[in-house]
ROBATI-562642 format. One line per field, with one value per residue: residue number from 1; z negated, y negated, x negated of N, C-alpha, C in turn. Coordinates in Angstrom, 2 decimals. Atoms other than C-alpha are relative to their C-alpha. Layout:
<rs>
num	(NUM,...)
n.z	(Z,...)
n.y	(Y,...)
n.x	(X,...)
ca.z	(Z,...)
ca.y	(Y,...)
ca.x	(X,...)
c.z	(Z,...)
c.y	(Y,...)
c.x	(X,...)
</rs>
This chain:
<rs>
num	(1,2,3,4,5,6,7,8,9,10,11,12,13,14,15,16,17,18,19,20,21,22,23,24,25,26,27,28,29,30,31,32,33,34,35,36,37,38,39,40,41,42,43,44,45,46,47,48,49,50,51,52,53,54,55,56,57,58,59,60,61,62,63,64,65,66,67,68,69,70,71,72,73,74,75,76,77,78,79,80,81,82,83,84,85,86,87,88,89,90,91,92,93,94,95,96,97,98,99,100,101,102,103,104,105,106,107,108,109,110,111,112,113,114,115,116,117,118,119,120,121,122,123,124,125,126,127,128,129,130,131,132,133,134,135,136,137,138,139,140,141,142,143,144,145,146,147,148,149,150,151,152,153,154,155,156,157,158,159,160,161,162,163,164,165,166,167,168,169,170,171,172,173,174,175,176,177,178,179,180,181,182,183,184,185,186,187,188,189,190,191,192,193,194,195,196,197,198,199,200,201,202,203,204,205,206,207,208,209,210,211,212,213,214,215,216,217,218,219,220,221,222,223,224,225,226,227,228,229,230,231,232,233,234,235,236,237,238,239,240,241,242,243,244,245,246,247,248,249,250,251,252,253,254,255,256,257,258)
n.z	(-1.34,-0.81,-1.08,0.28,-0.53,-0.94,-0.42,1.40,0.00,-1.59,-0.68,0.13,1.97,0.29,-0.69,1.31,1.13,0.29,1.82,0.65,0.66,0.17,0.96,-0.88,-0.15,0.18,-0.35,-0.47,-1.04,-0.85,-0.66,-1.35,-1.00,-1.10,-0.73,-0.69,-1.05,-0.77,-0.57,-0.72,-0.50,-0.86,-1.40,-0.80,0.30,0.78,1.12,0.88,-0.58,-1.13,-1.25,-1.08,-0.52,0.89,0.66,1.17,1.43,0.51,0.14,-0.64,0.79,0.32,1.12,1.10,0.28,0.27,1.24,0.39,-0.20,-1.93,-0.76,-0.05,-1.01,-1.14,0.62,-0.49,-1.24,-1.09,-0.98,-0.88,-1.70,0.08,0.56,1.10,0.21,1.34,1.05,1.20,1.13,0.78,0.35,0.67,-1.11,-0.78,0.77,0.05,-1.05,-0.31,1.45,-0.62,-1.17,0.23,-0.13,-1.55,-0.03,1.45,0.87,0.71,1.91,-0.03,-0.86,0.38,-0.36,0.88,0.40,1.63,-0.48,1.19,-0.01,-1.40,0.53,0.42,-1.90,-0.28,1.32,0.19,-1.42,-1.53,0.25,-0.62,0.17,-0.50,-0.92,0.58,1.67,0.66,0.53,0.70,0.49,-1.66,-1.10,-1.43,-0.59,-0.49,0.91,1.82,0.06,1.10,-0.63,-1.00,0.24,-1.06,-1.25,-0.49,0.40,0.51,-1.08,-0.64,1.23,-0.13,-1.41,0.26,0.62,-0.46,-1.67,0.18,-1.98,-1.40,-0.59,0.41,0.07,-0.75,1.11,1.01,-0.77,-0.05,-0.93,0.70,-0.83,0.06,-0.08,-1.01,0.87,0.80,1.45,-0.21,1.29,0.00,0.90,-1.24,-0.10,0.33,-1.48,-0.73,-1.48,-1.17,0.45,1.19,0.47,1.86,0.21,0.73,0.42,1.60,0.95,0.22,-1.05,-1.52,-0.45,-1.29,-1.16,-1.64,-1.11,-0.84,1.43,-0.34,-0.39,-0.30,1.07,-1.13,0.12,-0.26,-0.20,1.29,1.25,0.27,0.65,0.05,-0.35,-0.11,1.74,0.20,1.42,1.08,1.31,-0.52,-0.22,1.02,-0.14,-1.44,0.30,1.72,-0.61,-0.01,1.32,0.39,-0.79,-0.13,0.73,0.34,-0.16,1.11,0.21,0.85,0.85,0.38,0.12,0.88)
n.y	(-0.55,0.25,1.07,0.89,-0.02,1.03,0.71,0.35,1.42,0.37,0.27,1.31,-0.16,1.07,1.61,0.76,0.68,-1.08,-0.56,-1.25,0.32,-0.76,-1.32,-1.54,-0.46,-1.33,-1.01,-0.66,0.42,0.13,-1.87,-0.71,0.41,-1.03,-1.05,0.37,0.80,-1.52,-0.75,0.54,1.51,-1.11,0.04,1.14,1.35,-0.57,-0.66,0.80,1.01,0.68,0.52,-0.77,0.83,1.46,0.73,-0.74,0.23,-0.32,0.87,0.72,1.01,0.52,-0.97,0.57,1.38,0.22,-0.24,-1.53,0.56,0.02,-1.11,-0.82,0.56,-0.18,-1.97,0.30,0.51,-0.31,1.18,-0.49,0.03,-0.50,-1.41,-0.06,0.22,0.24,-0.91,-0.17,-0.08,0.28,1.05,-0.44,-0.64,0.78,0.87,-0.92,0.37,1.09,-0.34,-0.38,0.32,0.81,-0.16,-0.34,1.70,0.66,-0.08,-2.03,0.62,0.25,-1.08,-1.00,-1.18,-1.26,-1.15,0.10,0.77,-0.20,-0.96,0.14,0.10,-1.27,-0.27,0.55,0.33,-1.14,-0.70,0.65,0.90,1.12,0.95,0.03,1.26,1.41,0.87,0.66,0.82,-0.26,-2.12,-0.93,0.38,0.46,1.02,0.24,1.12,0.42,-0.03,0.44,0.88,-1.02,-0.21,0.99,0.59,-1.10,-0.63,-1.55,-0.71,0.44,-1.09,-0.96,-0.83,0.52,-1.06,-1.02,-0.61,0.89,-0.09,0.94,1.23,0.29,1.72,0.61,0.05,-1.43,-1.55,-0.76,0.05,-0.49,0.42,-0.64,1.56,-0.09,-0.55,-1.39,0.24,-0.22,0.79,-0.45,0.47,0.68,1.55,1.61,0.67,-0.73,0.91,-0.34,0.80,-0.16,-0.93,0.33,-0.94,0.08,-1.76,-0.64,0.68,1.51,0.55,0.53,0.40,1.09,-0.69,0.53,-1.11,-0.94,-0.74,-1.32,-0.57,-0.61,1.07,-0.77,-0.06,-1.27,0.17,-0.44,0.65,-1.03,-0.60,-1.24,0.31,-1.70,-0.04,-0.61,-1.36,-0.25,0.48,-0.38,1.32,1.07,0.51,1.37,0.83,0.47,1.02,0.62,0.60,0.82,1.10,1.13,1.21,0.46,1.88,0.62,1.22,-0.23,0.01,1.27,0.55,-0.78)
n.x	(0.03,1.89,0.29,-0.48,-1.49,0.58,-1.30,-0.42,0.39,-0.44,-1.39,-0.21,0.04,-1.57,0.28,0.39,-1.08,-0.51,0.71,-0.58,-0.92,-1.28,0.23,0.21,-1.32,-0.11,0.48,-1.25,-1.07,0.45,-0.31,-1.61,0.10,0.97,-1.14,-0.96,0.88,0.69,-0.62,-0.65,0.20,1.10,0.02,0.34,1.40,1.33,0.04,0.44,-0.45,0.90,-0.87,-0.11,-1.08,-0.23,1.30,0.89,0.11,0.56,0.20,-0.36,-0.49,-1.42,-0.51,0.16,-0.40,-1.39,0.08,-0.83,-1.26,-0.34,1.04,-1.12,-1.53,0.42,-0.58,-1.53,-0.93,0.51,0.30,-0.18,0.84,1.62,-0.24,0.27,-1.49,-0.15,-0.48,-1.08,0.35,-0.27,1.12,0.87,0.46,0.52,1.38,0.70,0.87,0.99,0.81,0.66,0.54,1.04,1.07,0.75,0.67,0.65,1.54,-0.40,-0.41,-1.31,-1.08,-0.58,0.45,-0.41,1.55,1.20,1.38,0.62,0.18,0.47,1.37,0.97,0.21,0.56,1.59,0.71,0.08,0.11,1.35,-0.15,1.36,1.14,-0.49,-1.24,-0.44,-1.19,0.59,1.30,0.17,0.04,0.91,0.07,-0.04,-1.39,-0.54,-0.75,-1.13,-0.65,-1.57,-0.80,-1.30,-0.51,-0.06,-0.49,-1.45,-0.03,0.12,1.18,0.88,-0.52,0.17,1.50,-0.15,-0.23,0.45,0.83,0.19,-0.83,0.73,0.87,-0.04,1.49,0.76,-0.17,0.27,1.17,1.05,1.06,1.12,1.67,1.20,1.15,1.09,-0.95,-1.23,-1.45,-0.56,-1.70,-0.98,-1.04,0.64,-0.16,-0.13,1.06,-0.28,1.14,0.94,0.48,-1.30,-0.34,-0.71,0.08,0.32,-1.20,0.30,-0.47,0.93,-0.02,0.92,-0.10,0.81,-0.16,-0.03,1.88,0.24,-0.84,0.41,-1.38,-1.83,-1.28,-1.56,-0.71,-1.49,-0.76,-0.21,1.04,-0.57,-0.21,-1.18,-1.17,-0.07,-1.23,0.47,0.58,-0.58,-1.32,-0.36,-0.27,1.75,0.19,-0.93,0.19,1.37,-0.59,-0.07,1.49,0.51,-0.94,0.49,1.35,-0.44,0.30,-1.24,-1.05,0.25,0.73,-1.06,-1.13)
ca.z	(-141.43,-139.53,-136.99,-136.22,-136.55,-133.23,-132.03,-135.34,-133.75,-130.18,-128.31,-129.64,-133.72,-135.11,-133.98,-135.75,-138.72,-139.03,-142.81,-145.05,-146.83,-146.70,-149.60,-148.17,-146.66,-148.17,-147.49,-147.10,-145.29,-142.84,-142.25,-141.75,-139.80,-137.52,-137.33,-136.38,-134.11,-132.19,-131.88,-130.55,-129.02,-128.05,-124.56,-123.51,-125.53,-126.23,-129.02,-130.93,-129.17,-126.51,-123.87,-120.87,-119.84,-122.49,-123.62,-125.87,-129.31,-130.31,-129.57,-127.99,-129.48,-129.28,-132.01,-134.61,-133.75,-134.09,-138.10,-139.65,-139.09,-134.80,-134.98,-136.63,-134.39,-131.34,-132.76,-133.17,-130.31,-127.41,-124.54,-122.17,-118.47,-119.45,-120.61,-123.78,-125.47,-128.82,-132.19,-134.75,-137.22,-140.96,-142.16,-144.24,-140.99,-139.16,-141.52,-141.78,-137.83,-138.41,-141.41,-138.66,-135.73,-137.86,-138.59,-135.45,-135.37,-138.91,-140.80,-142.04,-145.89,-144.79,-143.06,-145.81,-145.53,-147.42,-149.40,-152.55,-151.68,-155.11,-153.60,-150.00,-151.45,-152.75,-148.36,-147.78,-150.37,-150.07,-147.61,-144.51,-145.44,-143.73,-146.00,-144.09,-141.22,-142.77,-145.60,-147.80,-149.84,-149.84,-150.71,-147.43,-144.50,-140.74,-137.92,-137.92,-138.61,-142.30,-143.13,-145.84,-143.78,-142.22,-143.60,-142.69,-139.46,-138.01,-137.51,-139.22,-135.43,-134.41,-137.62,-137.19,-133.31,-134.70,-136.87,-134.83,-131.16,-131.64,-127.47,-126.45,-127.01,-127.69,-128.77,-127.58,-130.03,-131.16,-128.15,-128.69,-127.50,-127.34,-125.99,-125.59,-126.13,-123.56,-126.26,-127.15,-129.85,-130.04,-131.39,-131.79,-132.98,-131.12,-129.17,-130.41,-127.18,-124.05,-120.74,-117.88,-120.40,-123.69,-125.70,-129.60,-131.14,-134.39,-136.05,-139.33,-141.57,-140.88,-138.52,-135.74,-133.30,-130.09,-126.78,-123.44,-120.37,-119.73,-123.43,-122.32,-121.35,-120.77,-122.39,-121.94,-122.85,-124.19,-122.88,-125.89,-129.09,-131.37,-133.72,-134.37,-132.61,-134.40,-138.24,-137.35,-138.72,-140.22,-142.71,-143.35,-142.70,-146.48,-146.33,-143.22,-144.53,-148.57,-146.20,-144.31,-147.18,-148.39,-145.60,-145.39,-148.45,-147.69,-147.37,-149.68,-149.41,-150.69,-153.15,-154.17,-154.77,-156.49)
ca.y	(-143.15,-142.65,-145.38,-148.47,-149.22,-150.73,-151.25,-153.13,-156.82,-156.53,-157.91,-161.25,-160.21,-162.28,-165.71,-168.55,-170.23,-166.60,-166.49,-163.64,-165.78,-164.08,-160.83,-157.15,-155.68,-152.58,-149.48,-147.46,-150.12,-150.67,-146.38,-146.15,-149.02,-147.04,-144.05,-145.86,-147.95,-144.30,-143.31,-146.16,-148.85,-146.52,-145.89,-149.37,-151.14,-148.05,-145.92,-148.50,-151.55,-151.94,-152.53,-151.01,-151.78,-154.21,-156.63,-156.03,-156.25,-155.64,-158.40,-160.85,-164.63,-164.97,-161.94,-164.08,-167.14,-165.94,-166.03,-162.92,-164.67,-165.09,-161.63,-160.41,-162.53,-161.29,-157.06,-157.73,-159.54,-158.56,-160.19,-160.64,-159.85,-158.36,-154.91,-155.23,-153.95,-155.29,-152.95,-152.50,-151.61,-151.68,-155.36,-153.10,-151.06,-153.89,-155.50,-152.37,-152.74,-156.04,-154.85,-152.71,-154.68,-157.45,-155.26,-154.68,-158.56,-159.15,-159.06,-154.77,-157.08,-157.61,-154.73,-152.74,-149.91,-146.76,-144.16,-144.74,-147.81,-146.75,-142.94,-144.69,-146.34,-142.89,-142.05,-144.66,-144.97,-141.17,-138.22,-140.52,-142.06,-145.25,-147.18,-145.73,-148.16,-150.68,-153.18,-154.57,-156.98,-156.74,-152.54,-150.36,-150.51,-151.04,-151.28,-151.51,-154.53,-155.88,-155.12,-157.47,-159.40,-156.41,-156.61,-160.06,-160.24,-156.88,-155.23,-151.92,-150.44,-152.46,-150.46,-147.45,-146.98,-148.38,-145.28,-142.59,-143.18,-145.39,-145.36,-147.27,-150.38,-151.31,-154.87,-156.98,-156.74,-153.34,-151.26,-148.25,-148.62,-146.61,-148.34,-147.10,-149.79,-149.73,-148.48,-145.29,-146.65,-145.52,-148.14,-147.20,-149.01,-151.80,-154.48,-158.01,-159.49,-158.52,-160.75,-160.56,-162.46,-160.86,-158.06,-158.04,-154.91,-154.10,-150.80,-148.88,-150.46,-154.08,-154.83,-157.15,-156.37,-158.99,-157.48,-158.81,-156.77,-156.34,-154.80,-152.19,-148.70,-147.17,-149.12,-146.19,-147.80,-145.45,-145.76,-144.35,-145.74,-144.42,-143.80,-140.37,-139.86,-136.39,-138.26,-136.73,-133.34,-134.40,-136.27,-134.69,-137.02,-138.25,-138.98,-141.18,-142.47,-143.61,-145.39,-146.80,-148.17,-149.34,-151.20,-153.02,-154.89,-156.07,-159.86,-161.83,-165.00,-163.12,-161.84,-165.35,-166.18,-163.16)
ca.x	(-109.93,-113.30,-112.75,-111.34,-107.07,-107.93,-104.12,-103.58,-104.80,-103.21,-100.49,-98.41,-98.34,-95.60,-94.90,-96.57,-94.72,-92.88,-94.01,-92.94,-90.44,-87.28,-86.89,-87.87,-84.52,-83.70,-85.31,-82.24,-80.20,-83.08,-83.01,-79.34,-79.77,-82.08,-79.83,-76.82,-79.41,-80.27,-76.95,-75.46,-77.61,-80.98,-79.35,-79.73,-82.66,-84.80,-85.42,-87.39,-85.78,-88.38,-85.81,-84.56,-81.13,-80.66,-83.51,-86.31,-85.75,-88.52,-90.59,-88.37,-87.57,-84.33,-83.91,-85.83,-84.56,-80.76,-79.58,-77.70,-74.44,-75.01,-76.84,-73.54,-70.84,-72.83,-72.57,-68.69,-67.72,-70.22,-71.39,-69.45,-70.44,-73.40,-72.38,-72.99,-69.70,-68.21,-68.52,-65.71,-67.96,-67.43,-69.36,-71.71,-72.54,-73.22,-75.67,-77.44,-78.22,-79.42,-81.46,-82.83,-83.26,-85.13,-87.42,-88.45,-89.54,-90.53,-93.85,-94.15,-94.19,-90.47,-89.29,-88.46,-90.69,-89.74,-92.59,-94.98,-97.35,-99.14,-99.50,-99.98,-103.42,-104.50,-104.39,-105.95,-109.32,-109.19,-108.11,-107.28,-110.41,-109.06,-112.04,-114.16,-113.65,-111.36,-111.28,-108.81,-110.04,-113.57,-112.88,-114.17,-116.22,-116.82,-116.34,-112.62,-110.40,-109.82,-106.62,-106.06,-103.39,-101.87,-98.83,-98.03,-99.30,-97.87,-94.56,-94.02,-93.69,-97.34,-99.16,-97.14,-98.34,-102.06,-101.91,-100.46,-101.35,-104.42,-105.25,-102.03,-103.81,-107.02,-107.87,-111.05,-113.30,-113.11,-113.83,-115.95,-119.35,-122.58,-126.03,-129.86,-132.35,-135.45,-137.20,-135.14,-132.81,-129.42,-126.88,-122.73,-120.33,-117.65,-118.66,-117.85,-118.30,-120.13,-120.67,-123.39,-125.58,-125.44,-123.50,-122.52,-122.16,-121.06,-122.11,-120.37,-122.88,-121.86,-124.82,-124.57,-126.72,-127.61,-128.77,-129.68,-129.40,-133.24,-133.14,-130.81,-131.86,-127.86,-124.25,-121.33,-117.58,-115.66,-111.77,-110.30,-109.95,-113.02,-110.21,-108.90,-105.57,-104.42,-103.55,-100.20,-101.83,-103.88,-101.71,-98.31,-95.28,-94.81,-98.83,-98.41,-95.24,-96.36,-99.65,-97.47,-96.02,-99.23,-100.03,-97.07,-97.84,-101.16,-100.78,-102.77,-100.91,-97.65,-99.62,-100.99,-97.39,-95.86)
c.z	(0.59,1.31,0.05,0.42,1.52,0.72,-0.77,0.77,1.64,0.03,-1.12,-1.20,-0.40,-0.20,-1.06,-0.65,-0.39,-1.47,-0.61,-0.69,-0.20,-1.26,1.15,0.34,-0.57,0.77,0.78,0.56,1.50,0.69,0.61,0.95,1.37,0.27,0.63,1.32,1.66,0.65,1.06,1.36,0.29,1.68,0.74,-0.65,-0.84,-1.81,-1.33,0.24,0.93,1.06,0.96,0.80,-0.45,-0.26,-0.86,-0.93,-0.82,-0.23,0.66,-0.82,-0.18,-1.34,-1.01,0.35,-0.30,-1.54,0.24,0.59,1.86,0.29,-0.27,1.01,1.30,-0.10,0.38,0.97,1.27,0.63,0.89,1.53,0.25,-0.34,-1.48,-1.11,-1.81,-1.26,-1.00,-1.27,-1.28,-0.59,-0.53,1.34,0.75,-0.43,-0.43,1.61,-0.27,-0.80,1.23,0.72,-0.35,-0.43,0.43,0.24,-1.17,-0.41,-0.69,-1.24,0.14,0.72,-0.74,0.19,-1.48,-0.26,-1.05,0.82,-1.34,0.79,1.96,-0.21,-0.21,1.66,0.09,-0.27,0.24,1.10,1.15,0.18,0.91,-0.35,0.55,0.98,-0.47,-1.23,-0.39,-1.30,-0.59,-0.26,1.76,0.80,1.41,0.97,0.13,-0.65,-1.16,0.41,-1.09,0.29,0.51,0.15,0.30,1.34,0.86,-0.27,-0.65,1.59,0.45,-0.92,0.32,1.79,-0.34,-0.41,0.31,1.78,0.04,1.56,0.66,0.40,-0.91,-0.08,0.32,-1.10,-0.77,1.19,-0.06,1.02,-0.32,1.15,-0.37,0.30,0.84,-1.08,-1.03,-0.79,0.54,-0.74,0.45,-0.95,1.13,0.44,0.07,0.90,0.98,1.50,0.60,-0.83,-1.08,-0.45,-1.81,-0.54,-1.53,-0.79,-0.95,-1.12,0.41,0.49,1.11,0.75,1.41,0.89,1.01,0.84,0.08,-0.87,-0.13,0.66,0.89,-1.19,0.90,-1.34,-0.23,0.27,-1.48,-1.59,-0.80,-1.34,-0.21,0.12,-0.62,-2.02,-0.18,-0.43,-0.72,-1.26,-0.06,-0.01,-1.33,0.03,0.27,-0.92,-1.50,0.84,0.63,-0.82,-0.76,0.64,0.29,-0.85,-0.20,0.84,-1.43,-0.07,-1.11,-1.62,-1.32,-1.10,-0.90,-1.71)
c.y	(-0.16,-0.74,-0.81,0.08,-0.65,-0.49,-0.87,-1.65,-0.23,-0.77,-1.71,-0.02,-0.75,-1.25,-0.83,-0.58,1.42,0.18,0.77,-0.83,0.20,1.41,0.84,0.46,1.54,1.13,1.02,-0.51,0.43,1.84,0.09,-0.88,0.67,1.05,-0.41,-0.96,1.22,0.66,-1.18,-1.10,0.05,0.35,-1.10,-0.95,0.93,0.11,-0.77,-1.33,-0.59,-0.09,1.31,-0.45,-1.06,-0.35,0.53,-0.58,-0.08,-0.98,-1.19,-1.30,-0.11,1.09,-1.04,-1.16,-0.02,0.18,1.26,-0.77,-0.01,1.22,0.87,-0.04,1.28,1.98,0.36,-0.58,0.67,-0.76,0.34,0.15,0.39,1.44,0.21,-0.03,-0.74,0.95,-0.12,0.66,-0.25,-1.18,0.61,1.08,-1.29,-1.24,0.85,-0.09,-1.11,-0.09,0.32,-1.04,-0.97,0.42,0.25,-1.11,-0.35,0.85,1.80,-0.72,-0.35,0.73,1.19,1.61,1.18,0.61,-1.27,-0.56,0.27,1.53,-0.26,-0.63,0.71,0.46,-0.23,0.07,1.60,0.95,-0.32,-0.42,-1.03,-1.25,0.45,-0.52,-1.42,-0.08,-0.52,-0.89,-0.06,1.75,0.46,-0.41,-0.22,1.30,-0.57,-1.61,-0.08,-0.30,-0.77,-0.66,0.56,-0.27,-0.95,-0.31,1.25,0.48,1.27,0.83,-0.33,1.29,1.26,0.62,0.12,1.57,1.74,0.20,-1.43,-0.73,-0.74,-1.43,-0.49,-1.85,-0.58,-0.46,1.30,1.40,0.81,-0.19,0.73,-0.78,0.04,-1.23,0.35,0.87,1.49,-0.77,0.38,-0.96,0.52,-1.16,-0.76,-1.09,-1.24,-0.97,0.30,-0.80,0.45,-0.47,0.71,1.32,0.19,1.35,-0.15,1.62,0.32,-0.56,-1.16,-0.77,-0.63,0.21,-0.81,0.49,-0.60,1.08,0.67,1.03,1.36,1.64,0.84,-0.72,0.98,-0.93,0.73,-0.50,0.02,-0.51,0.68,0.38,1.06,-0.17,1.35,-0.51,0.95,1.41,0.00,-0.55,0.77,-1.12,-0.73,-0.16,-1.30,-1.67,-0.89,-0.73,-0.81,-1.60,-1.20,-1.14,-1.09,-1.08,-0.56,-1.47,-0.72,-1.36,0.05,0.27,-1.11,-0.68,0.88,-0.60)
c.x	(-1.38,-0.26,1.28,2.03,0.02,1.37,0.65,-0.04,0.58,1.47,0.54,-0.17,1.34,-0.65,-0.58,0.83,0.95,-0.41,0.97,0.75,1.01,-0.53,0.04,1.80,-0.23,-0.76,0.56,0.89,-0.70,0.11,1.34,0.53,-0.47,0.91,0.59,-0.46,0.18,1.40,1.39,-0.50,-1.54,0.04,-0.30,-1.10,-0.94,0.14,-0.52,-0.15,-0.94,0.40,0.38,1.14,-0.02,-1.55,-0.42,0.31,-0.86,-1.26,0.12,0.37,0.69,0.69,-1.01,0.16,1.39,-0.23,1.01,0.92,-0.03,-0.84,1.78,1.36,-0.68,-0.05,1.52,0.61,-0.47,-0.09,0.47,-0.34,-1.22,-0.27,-0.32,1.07,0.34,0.32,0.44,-0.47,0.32,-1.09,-1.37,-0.89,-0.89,-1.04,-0.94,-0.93,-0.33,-1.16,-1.58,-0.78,-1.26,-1.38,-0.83,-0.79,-0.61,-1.48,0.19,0.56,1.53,0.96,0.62,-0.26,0.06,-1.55,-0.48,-1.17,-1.27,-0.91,-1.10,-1.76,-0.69,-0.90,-1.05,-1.60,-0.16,0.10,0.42,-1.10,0.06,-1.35,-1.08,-0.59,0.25,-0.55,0.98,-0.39,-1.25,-0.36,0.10,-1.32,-0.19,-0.41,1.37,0.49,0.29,1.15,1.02,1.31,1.07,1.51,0.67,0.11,0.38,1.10,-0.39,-0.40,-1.86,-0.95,-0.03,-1.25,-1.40,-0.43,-0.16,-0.23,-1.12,-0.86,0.88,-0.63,-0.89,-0.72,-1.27,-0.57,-0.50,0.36,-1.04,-1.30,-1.58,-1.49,-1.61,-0.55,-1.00,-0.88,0.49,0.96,1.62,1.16,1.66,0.68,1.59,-0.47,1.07,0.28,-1.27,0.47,-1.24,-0.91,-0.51,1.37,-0.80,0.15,-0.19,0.25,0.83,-0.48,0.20,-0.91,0.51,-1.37,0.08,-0.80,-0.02,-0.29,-1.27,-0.26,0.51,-0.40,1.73,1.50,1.14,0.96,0.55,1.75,0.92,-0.45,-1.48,1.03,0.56,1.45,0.37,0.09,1.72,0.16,-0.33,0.41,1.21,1.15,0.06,-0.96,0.33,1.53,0.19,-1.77,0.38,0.94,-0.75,-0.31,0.44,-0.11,-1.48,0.62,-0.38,0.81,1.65,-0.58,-0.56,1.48,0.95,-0.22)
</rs>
């Protein structure tokens, strides 16, 4: 991709001690989890459990601190006084939503992400040109975040939005920036850090450079991500969805261990 995943490092990530230690849930449970998610339990906690009537699912504690067993009592019985009714589901239904819901909370390396991580690498290294930003172990370039951990430390949904709406949220460290040196120079990249004293930027070749104000001729901010928000053409969905894929298993640790 030609700029940084920059929604990839925001917001809480998954909690600490959360380690990928549980097996991947199915692919196809976690999906017809999601359907039956959409058609039943979408009106009140959002389409991709980010709340509304009901609590967020999506990244709330008390969903990874319950086990399957008090995620399932609490499906079948309901709560009562809270509107939250009880479903007569068939057991295999109702471990399909929890397939889902956990993967709303879990590491992408454990959410059971569907598509060709073999085909999703091709994406990547080639016509997303994601290395052209990003690294993954040492392979790629800058300015974007290394993604070698991705997969542990991000939900499928965190990646996913990183991906396809790269503007919702931009992380500190990795905001576009362009600034004229007193002396003409033009430098681009994201700045690193930037106070009344000093500003960091870090270009595409892997330059830091260090500026003080007096040094400055013009510093514009850009709002928007410097990432390219249209991969949703420009990839088609099995693209996005076999990179996806990909990304999910980046976690060297697991890999340390397979």
């Amino acid at each position: 991709m030609a700029a940084a995943f920059l929604g990839i490092f925001l917001g809480s990530g998954i909690a600490a001690g959360q380690a990928a230690s549980s097996p991947p849930a199915k692919p196809e449970n976690v999906q017809a989890g999601k359907e039956l998610f959409g058609q039943v339990c979408a009106a009140c906690h959002g389409s991709n459990g980010e709340g509304g009537r009901g609590p967020n699912l999506e990244s709330g504690f008390e969903v990874r601190r319950e086990s399957d067993q008090e995620m399932f009592d609490l499906i079948r019985s309901g709560v009562r006084g809270s509107g939250m009714p009880a479903f007569s589901f068939p057991d295999e239904k109702v471990r399909q939503l929890i397939a889902f819901i956990r993967s709303l909370n879990s590491p992408a390396i454990q959410a059971g992400v569907s598509g060709d991580p073999v085909a999703g690498r091709e994406v990547f290294f080639g016509k997303g040109r994601c290395s052209t930003c990003h690294m993954i172990r040492g392979q790629g370039g800058y300015p974007g975040p290394d993604l070698s951990e991705v997969g542990s430390k991000r939900t499928l949904n965190q990646i996913q939005e990183s991906l396809l709406k790269p503007s919702a949220r931009i992380a500190d460290g990795f905001r576009g920036v362009s600034a004229v040196t007193a002396d003409g120079q033009t430098i681009e990249g994201v700045a690193k850090s930037s106070t009344n004293y000093s500003l960091v930027i870090l270009d595409a070749r892997g330059q830091l450079h260090f500026l003080a104000p007096h040094e400055l001729k013009s510093l514009t901010f850009r709002d928007a991500s410097i990432m390219p928000g249209d991969y949703a053409q420009r990839l088609t969905s099995a693209e996005i969805q076999n990179l996806l894929a990909f990304l999910s298993k980046q976690a060297t640790h697991e890999r340390a261990n397979e």
